[in-house]
ROMIMAR-743999 format. One record per residue (C-alpha): residue in three letters; residue number from 1; x, y, z. Coordinates in nm, 3 decimals. Each point is the difference from the previous one (the first is absolute). Layout:
// ROMIMAR-743999
<residuo=ALA num=NUM u=X v=Y w=Z>
...
END
This chain:
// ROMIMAR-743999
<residuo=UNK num=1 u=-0.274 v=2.562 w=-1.568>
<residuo=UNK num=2 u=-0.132 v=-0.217 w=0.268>
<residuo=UNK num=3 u=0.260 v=-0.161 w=0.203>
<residuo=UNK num=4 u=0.009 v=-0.374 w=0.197>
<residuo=UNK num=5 u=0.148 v=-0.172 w=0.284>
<residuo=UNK num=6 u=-0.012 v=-0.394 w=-0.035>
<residuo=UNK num=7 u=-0.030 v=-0.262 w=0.253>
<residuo=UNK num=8 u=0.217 v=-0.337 w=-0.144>
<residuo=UNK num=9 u=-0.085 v=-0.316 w=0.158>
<residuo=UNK num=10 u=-0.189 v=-0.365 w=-0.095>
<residuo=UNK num=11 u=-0.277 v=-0.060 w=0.119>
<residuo=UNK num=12 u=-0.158 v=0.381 w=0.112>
<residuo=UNK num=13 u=-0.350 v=-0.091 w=0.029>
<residuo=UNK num=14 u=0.085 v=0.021 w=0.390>
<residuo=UNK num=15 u=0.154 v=0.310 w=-0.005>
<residuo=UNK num=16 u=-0.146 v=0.310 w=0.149>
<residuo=UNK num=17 u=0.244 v=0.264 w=-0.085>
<residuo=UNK num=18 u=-0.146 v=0.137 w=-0.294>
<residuo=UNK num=19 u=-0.310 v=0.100 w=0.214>
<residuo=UNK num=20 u=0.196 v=0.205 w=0.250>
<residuo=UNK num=21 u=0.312 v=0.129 w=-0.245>
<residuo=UNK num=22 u=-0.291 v=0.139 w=-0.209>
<residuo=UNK num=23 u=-0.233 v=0.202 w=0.287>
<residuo=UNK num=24 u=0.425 v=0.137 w=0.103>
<residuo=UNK num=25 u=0.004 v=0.150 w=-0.363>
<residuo=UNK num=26 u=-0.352 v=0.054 w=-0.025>
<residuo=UNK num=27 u=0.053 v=0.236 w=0.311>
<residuo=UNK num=28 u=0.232 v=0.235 w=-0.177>
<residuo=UNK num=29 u=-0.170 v=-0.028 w=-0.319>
<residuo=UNK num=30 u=0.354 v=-0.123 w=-0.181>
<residuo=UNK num=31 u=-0.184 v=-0.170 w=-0.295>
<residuo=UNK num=32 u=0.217 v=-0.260 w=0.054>
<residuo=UNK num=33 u=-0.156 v=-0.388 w=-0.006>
<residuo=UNK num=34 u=0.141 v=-0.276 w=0.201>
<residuo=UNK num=35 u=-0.056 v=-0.296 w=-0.210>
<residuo=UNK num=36 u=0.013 v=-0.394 w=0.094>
<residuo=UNK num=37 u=0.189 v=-0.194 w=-0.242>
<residuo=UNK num=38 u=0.040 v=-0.343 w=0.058>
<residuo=UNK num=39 u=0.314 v=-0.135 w=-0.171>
<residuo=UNK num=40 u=0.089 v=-0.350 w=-0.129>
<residuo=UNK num=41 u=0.382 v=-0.079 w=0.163>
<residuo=UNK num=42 u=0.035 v=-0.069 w=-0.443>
<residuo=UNK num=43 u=-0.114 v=0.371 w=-0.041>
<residuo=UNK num=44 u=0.210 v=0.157 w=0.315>
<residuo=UNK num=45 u=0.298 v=0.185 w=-0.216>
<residuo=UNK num=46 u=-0.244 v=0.157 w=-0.221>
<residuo=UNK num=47 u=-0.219 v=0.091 w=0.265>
<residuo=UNK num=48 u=0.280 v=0.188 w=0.167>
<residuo=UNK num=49 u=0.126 v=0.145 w=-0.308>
<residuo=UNK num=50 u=-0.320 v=0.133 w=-0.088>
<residuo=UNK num=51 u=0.030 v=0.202 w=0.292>
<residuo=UNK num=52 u=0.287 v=0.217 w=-0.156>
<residuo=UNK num=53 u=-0.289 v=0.141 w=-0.220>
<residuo=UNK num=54 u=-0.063 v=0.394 w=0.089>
<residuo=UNK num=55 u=-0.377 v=-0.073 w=0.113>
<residuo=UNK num=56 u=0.142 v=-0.208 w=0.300>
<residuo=UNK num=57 u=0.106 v=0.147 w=0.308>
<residuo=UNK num=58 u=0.114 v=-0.320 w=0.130>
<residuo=UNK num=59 u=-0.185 v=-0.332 w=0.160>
<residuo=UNK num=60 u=-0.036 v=-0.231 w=0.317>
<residuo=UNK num=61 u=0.100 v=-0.354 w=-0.012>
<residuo=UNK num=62 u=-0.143 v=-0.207 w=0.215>
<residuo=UNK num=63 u=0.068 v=-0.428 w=0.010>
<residuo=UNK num=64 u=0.169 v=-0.197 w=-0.190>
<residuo=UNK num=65 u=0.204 v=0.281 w=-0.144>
<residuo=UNK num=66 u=0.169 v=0.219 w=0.278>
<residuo=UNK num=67 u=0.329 v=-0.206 w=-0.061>
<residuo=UNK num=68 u=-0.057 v=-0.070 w=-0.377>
<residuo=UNK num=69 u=-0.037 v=0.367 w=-0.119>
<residuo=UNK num=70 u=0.333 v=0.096 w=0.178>
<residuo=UNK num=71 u=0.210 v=-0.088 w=-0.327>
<residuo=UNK num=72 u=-0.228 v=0.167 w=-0.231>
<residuo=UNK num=73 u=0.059 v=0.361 w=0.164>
<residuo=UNK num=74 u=0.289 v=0.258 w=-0.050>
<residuo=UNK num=75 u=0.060 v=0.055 w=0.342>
<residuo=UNK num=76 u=-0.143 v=-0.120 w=0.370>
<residuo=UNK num=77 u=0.048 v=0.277 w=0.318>
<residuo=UNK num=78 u=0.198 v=-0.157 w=0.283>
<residuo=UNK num=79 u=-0.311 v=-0.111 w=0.225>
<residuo=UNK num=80 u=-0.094 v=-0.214 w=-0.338>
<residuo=UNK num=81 u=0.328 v=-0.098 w=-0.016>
<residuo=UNK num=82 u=0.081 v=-0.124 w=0.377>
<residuo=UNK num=83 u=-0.337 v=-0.184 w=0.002>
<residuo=UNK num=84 u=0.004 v=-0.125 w=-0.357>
<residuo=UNK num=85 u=-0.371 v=0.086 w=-0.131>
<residuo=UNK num=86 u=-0.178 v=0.201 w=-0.191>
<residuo=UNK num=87 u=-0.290 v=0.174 w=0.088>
<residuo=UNK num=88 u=-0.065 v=0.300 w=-0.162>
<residuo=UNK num=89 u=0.154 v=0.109 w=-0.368>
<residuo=UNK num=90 u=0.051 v=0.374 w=-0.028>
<residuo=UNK num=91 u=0.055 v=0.129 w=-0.382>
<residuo=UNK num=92 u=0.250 v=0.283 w=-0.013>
<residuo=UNK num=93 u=0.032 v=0.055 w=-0.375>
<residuo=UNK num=94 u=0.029 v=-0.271 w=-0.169>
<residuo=UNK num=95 u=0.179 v=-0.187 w=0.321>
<residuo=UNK num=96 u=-0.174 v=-0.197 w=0.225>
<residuo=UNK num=97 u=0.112 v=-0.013 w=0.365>
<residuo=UNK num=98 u=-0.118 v=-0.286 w=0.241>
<residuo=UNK num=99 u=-0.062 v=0.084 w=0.377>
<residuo=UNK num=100 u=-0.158 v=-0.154 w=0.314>
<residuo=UNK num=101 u=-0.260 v=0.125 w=0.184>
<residuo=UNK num=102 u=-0.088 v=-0.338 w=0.152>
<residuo=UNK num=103 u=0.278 v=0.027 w=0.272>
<residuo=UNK num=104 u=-0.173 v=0.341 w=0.079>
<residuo=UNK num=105 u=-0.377 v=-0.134 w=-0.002>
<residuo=UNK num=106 u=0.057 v=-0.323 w=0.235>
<residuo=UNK num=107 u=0.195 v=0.210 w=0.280>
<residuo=UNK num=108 u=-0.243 v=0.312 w=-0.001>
<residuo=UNK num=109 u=-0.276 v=-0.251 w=0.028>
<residuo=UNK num=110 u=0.155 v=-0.181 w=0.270>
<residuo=UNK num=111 u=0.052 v=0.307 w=0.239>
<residuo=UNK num=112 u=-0.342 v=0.179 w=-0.053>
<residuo=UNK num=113 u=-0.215 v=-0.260 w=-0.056>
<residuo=UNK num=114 u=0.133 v=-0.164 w=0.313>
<residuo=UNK num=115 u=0.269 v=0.183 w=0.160>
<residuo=UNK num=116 u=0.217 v=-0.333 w=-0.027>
<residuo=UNK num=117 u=0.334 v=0.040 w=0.026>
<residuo=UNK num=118 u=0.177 v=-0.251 w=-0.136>
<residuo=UNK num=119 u=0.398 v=0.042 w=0.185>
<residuo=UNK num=120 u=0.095 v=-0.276 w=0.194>
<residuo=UNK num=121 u=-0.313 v=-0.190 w=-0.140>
<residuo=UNK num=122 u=0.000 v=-0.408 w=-0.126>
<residuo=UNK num=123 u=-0.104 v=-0.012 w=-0.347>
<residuo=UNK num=124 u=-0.119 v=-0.270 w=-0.195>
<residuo=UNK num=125 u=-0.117 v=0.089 w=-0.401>
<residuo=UNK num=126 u=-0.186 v=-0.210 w=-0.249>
<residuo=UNK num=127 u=0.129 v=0.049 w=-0.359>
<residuo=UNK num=128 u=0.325 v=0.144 w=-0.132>
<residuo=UNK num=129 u=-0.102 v=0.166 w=-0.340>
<residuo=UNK num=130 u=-0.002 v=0.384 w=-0.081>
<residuo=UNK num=131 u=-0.247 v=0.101 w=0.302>
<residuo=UNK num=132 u=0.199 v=-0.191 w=0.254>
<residuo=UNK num=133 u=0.290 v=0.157 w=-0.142>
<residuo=UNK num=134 u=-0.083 v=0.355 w=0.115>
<residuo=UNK num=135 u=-0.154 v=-0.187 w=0.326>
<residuo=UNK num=136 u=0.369 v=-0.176 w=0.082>
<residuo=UNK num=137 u=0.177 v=0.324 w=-0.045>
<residuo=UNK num=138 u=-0.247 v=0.236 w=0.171>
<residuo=UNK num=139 u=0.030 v=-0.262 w=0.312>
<residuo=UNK num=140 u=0.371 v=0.006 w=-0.037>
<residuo=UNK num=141 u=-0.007 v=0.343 w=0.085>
<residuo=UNK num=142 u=-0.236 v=0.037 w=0.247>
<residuo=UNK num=143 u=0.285 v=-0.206 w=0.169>
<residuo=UNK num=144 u=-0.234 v=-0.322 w=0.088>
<residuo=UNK num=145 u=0.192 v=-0.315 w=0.214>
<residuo=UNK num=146 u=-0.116 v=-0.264 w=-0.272>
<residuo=UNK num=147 u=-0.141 v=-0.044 w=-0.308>
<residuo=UNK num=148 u=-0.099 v=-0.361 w=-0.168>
<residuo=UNK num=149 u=-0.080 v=-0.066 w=-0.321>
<residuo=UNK num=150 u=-0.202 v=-0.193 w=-0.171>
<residuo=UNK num=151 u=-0.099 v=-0.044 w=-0.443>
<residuo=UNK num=152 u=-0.179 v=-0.319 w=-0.159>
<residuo=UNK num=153 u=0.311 v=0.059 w=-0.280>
<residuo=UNK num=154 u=0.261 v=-0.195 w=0.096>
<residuo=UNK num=155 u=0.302 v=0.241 w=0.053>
<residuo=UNK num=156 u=-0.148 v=0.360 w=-0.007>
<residuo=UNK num=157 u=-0.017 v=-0.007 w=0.371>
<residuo=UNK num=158 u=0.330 v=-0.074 w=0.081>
<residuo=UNK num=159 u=0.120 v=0.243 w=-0.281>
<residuo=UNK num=160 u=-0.231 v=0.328 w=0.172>
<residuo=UNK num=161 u=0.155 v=-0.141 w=0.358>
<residuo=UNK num=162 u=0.359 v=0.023 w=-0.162>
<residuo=UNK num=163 u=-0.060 v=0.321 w=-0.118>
<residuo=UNK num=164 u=-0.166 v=0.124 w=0.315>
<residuo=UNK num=165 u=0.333 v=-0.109 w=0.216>
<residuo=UNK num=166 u=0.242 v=0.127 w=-0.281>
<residuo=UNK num=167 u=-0.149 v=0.355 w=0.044>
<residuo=UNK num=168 u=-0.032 v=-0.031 w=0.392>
<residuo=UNK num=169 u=0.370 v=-0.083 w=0.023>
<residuo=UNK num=170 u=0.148 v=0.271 w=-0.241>
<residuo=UNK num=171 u=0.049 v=0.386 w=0.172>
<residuo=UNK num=172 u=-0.284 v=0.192 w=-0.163>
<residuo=UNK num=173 u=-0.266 v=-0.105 w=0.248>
<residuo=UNK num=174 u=0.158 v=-0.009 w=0.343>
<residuo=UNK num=175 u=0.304 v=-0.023 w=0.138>
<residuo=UNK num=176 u=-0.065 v=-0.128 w=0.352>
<residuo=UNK num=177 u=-0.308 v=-0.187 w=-0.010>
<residuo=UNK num=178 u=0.087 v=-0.348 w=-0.070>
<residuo=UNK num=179 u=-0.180 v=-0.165 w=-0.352>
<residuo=UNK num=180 u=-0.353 v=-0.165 w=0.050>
<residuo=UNK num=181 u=-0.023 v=-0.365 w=-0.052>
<residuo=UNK num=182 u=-0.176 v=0.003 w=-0.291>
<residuo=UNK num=183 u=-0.051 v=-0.381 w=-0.117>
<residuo=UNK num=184 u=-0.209 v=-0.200 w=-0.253>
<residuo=UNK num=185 u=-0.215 v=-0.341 w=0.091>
<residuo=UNK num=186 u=-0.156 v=-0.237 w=-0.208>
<residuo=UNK num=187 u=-0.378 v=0.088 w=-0.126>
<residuo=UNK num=188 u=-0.121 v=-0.336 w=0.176>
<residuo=UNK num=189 u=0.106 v=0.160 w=0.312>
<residuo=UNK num=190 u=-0.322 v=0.251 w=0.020>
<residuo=UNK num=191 u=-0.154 v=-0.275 w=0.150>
<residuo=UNK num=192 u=0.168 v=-0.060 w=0.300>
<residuo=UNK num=193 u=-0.084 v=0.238 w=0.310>
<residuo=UNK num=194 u=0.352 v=-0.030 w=0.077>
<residuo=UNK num=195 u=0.071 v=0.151 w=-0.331>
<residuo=UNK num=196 u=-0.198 v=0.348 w=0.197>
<residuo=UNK num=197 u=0.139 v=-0.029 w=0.394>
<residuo=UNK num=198 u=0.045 v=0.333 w=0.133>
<residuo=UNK num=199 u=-0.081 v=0.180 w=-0.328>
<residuo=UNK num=200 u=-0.103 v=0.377 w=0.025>
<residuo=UNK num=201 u=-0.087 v=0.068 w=-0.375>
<residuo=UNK num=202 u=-0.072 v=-0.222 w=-0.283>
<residuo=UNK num=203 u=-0.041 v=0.148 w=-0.341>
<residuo=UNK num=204 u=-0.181 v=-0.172 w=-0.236>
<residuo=UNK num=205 u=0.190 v=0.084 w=-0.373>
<residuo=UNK num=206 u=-0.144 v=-0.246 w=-0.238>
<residuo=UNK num=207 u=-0.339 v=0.021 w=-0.249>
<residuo=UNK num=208 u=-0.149 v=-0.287 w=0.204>
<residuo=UNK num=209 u=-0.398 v=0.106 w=0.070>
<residuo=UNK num=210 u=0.014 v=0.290 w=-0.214>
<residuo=UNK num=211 u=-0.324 v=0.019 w=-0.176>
<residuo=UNK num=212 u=0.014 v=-0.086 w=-0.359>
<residuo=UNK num=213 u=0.335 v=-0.182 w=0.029>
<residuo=UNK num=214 u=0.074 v=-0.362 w=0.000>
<residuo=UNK num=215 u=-0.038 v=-0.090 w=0.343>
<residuo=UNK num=216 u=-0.298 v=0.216 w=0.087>
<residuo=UNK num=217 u=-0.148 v=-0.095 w=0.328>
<residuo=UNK num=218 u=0.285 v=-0.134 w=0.148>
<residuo=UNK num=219 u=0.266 v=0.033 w=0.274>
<residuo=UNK num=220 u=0.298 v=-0.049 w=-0.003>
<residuo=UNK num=221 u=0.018 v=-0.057 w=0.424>
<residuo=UNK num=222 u=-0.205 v=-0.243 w=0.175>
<residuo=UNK num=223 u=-0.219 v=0.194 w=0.304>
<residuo=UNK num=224 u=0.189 v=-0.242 w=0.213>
<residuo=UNK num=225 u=0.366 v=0.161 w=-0.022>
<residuo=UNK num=226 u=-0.097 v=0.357 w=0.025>
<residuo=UNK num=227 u=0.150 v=0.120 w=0.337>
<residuo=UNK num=228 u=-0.250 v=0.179 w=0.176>
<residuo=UNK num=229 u=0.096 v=0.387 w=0.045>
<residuo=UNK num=230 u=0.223 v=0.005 w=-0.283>
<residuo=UNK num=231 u=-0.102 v=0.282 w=-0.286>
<residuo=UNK num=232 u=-0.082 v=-0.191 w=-0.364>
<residuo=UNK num=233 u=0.086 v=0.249 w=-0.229>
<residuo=UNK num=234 u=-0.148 v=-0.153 w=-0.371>
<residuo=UNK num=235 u=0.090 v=0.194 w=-0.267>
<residuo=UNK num=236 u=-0.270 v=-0.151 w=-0.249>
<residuo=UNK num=237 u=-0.289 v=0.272 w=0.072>
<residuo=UNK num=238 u=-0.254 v=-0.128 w=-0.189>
<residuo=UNK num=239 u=-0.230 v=-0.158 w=0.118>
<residuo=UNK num=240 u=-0.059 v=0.144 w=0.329>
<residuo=UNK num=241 u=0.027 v=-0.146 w=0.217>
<residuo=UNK num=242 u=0.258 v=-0.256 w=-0.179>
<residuo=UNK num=243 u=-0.034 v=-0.375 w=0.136>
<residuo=UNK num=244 u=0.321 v=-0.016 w=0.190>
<residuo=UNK num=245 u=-0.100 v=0.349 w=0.200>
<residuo=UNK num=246 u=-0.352 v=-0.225 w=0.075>
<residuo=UNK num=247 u=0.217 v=-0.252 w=0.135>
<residuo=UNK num=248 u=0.239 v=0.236 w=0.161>
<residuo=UNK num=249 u=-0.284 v=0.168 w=0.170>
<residuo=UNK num=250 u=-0.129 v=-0.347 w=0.170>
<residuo=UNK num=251 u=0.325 v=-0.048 w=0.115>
<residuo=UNK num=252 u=0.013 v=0.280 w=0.203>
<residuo=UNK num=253 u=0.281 v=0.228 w=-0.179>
<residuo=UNK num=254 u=-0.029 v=0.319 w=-0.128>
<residuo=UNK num=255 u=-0.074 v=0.099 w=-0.397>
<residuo=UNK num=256 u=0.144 v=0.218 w=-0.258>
<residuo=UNK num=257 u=-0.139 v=-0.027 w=-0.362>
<residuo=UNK num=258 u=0.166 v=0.133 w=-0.336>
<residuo=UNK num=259 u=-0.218 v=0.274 w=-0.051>
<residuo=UNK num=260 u=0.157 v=0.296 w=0.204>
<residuo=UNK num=261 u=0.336 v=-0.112 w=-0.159>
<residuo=UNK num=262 u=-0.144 v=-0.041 w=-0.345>
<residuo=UNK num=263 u=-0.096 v=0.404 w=0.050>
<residuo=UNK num=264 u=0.300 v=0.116 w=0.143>
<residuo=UNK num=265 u=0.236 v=-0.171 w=-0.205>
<residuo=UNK num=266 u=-0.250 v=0.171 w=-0.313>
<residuo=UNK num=267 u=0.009 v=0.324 w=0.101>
<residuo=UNK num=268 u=0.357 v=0.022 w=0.029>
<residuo=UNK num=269 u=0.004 v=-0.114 w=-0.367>
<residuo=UNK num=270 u=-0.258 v=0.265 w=-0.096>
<residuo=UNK num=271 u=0.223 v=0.271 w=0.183>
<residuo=UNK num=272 u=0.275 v=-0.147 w=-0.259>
<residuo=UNK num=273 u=-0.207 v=0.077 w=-0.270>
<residuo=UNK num=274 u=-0.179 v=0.329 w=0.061>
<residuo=UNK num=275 u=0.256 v=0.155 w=0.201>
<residuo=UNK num=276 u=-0.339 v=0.081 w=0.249>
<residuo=UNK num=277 u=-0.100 v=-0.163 w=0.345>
<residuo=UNK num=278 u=-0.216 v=-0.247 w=-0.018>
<residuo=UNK num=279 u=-0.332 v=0.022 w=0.159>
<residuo=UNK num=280 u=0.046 v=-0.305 w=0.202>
<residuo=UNK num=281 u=-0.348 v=0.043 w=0.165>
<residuo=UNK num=282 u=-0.153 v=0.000 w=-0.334>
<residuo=UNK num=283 u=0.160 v=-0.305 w=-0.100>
<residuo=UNK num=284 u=-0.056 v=-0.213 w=0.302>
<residuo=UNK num=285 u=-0.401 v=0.097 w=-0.064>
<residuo=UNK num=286 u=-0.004 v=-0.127 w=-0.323>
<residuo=UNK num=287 u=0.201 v=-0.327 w=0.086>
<residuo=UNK num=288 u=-0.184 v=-0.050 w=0.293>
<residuo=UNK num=289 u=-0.321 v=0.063 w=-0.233>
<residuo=UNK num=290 u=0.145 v=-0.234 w=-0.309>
<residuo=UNK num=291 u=0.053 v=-0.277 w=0.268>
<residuo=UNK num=292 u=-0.338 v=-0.011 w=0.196>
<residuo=UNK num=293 u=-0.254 v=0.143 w=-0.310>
<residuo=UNK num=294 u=-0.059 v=0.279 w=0.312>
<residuo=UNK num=295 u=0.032 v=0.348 w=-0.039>
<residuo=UNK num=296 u=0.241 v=0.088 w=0.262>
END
């Protein structure tokens, strides 16, 4: 019986992961296909549920759904839990169980791809859904000095900043270091230069630029309040380069797309899965490939 692994989002025509998930399984000749299937938020619950079927070994989700799907599973692990998304779907019998791999992808591509560490660093993050989720909390415990948020929904910000500070203050993080001030601002705000004074990182969160999605082509900073020196770190990796990194890269600041994160966060997924170790080599070739039409 030929088995599946699913990747839940809307719209997918953007997405890369099937390329590289596949060449992963390909590599240890599993028999196992990783299969793009873009979901309608009216067809999410069935969707999921259809996962429970033995053929599935589980799925990615990828936006809008990485907070959605977390009522629709059995049980979430505690990273999945602190962060509240969903990333990857594991089905253990007839039981699905949500984790979050996310958290795991943006910090490992943050130290090797540029050896940034983030403690003690100003912060200032663009978006506050299921991505920026795992981005807040990862940044939480690297221990940075400040984190701002920012979301074109009115309240989400201020809710990811309240949970960012709840978590900080409580004893299962630290028990010296004092909490970060983690604080939301008004979406107008990414406008201002003032809004980026004496910013080390900004990370980029939202769907704006991605190809394929509504606001393909666009930025959602102006060239003008880009502090040069800073690192942009946009998690949207396709296209490459994405029009904010163009604009980052005039500026004078240092660049970080969504691609080595996209990898990492996927092969700790596929380790989920498999119960192997993903060749990560082979799946940054055929991303790398998917992106450019190059073989790498």
């Amino acid at each position: 019986m030929s088995e599946y692994i699913g990747l839940i989002g809307y719209p997918l025509k953007h997405s890369i992961s099937p390329c590289f998930q596949q060449a992963a399984l390909d590599h240890y000749q599993l028999g196992i296909r990783y299969e793009a299937r873009e979901t309608d938020s009216s067809r999410l619950r069935e969707a999921v549920d259809d996962l429970r079927r033995p053929a599935n070994l589980g799925a990615n989700v990828t936006v809008p759904y990485k907070e959605a799907v977390l009522s629709l599973l059995d049980e979430i692990d505690d990273v999945a839990g602190l962060v509240g998304a969903v990333n990857t779907i594991i089905r253990k019998g007839d039981r699905l169980l949500g984790s979050n791999t996310d958290v795991h992808g943006f910090v490992t591509a943050l130290y090797r791809e540029r050896r940034f560490d983030a403690e003690g660093k100003r912060v200032v993050m663009l978006g506050a859904g299921g991505a920026a989720r795992a981005a807040g909390f990862a940044l939480l415990q690297k221990r940075v000095a400040s984190l701002a948020i920012t979301d074109g929904i009115p309240g989400r910000a201020e809710g990811l900043a309240a949970a960012l500070r709840a978590y900080a203050d409580g004893p299962s993080l630290w028990s010296e270091q004092p909490a970060i001030g983690a604080t939301a601002f008004a979406w107008e705000n990414v406008n201002s230069a003032a809004t980026f004074e004496n910013c080390d990182l900004i990370v980029h969160c939202t769907t704006v630029g991605m190809r394929h999605g509504p606001q393909e082509g666009e930025s959602p900073l102006k060239r003008e309040v880009i502090p040069r020196g800073a690192l942009v770190y946009d998690l949207v990796y396709n296209p490459w380069p994405t029009p904010l990194l163009k604009l980052a890269q005039e500026a004078g600041a240092d660049i970080l797309g969504g691609l080595p994160m996209l990898v990492y966060q996927g092969a700790a997924s596929f380790e989920m899965w498999t119960g192997r170790a993903a060749p990560v080599d082979i799946m940054f070739s055929k991303a790398k490939q998917a992106l450019t039409g190059r073989k790498q």
